[in-house]
C-alpha positions as CSV (number, residue, x, y, z in Angstrom):
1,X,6.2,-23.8,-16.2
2,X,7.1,-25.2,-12.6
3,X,10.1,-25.4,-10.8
4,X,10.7,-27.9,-8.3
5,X,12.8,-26.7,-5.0
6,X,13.7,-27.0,-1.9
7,X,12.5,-24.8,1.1
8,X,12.9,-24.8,4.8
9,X,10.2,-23.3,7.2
10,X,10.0,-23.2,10.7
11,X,7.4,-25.3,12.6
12,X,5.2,-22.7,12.9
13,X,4.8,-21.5,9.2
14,X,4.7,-25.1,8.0
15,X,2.2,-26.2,10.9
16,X,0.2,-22.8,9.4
17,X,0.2,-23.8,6.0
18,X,-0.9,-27.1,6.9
19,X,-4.0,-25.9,8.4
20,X,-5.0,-23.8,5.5
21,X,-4.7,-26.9,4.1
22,X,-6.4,-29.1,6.1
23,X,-9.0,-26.4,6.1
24,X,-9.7,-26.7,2.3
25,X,-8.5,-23.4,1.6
26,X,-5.4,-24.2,-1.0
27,X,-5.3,-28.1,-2.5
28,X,-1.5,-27.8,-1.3
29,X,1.3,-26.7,0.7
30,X,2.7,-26.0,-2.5
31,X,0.1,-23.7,-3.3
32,X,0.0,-22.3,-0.2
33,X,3.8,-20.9,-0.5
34,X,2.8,-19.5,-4.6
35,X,0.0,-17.8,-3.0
36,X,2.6,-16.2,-0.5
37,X,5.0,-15.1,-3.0
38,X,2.5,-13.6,-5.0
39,X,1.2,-11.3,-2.6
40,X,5.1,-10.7,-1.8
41,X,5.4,-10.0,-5.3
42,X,1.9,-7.6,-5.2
43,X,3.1,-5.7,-2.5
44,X,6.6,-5.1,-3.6
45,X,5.0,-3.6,-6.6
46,X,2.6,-1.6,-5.0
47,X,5.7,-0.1,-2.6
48,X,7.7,0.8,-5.5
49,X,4.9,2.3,-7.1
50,X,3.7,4.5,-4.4
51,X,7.8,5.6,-3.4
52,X,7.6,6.5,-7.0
53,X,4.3,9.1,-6.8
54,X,5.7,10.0,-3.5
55,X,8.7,11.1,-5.1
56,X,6.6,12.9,-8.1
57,X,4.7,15.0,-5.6
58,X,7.5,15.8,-3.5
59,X,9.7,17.0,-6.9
60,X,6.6,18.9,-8.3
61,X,6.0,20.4,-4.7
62,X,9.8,21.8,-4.4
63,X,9.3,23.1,-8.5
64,X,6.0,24.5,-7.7
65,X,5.2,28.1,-6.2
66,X,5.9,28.8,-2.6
67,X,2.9,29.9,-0.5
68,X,3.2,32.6,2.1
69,X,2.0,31.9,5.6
70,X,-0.2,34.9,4.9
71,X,-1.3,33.3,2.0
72,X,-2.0,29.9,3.3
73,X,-3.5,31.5,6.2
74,X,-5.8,33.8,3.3
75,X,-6.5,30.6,1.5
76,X,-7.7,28.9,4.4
77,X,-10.2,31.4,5.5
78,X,-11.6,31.4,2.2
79,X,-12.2,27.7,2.0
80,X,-13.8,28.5,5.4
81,X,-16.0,30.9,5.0
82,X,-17.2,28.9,1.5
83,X,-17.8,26.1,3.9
84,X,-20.0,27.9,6.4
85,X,-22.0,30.2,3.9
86,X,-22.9,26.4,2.4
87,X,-24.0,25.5,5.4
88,X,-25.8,28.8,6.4
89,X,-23.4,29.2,9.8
């Protein structure tokens, strides 16, 4: 189903949309602005999504166990020292 309304755009976005347009890249104005909102739509989406696994991580990170500096320090050598004895350094 389609809605019919009224928008205003300033000279410049309607002058833009004109030339995709005129360029054969959307049969419409029209289509032009649904395209728009769509990827509005997609990215709002994706932002909430990603807030949201930000948010997981950060809550699992302040539940989780807390690592020393010595520790982290420890853990880091190891991962070095794997790294170079793979690479025969």
């Amino acid at each position: 189903m389609t809605v019919k309304s009224s928008i205003s755009l300033t000279d410049s976005q309607n002058a833009f949309a004109r030339e995709l347009v005129a360029q054969g890249k959307y049969p419409s104005v029209s289509a032009v602005l649904q395209q728009g909102l769509e990827l509005l739509r997609h990215k709002s989406e994706t932002d909430s999504l990603e807030t949201e696994a930000l948010r997981q991580i950060i809550t699992a990170r302040r539940e989780g166990k807390f690592v020393s500096n010595t520790e982290m320090k420890n853990q880091i050598s190891a991962i070095a020292t794997k790294k170079r004895a793979s690479h025969d350094l």
